[in-house]
Structures are given as C-alpha cells and as structure tokens.
C-alpha positions in Angstrom: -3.3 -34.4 13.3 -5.9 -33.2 15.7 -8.9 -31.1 15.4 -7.4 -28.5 16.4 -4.2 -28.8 13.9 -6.4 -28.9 11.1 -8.4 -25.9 11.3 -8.2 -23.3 8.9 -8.8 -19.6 10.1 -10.1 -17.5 7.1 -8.2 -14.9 5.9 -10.2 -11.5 7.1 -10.4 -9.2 4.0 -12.0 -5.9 4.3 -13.4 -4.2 1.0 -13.8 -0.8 0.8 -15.9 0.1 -2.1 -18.0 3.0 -3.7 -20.7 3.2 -5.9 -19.9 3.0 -9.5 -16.8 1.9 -9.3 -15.4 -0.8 -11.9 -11.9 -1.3 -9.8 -14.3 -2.6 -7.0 -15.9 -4.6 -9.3 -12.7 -5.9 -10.9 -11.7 -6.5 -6.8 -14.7 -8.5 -6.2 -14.0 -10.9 -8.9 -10.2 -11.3 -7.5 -11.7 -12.1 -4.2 -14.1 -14.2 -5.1 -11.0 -16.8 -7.5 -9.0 -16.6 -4.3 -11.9 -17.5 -2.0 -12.3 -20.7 -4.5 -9.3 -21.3 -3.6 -8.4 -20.2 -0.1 -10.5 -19.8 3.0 -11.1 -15.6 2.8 -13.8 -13.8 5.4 -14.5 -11.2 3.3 -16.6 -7.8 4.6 -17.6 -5.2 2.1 -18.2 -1.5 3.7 -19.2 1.7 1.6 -16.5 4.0 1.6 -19.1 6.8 2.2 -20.0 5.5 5.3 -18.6 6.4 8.5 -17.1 3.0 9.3 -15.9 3.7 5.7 -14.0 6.9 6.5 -12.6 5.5 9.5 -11.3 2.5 8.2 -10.1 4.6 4.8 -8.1 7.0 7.2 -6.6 4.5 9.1 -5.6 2.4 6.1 -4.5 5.8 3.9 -6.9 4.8 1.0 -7.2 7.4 -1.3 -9.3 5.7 -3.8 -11.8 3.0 -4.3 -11.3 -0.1 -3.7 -9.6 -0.2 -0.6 -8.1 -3.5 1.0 -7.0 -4.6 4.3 -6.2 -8.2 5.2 -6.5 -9.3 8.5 -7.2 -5.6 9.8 -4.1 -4.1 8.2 -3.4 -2.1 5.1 -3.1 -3.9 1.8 -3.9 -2.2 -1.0 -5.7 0.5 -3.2 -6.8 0.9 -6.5 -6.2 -2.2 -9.0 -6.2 -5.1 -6.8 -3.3 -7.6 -7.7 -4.3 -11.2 -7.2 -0.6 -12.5 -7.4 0.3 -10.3 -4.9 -2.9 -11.5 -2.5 -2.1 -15.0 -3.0 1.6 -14.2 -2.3 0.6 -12.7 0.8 -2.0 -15.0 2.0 0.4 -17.7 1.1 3.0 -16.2 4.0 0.1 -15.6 6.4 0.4 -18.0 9.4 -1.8 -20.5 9.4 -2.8 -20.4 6.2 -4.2 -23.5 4.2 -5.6 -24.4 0.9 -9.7 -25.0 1.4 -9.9 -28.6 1.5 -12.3 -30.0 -1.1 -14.8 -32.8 0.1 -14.9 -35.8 -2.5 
C-alpha cells in the first residue's frame, strides 16, 4: 500500500456551542471518545458569533450544540455517539487511527 493509500483524512466536525450549555458539554465528551478512536478535525465556534449565525442558519440549528460533519448538517441538541460513529463509519475514506506500538 502506498503513502498515499494509507492516509487518513480527519473527519471535519464543526461544534456550535454557547455558553452555559451542558448539551455542549455532553457533545464535547462524545467528540473527544470518537476522536480516541477515529481521526476527527474538530473546530468549536460560539453560536453568538457571526460565523456562528451563519453557520447555525445554514445548518437550521435551533439550539445549542450544533454539528456539522464535513461542512454538512448533522445534528442538534443531544449529540448521539452511535449515530456519529455510524456515520463516520460510511464516510469515504474513513479509517480507524492507527496506534503506534
């Protein structure tokens, strides 16, 4: 297999999050199991912000936390880590993190 074969190419998550917000919270911890396990890019933005707004209008997030994978909408609200893994499981190209020994 070459170089090329082998490469992984993270996952790109996008959290939207508030302040004061214990879904986020739970989200983060989902994200960060996953990432033990799977190559995730992960980039938190303040839904208050105006990057925030943009990307909550464009996704149709209602409420904190928000969630898009690979730029398009996931999720919002509770965020289901069977249903992430099922879906990063079906994303092209996607790979276990391989674990140096």
């Amino acid at each position: 297999m070459s170089g090329a074969d082998s490469a992984v190419v993270p996952a790109r998550i996008t959290l939207l999050t508030q302040p004061d917000c214990s879904l986020c919270e739970h989200a983060k911890e989902v994200l960060d199991r996953v990432g033990a396990d799977l190559a995730l890019r992960i980039d938190t933005v303040d839904l208050t912000s105006a990057e925030g707004q943009r990307l909550a209008a464009y996704a149709h997030v209602v409420f904190a936390p928000g969630v898009l994978l690979d730029g398009a909408p996931f999720s919002h609200g509770r965020l289901s880590e069977r249903r992430l893994r099922k879906a990063l499981r079906g994303r092209a190209g996607a790979r276990p993190m391989q674990v140096e020994r």
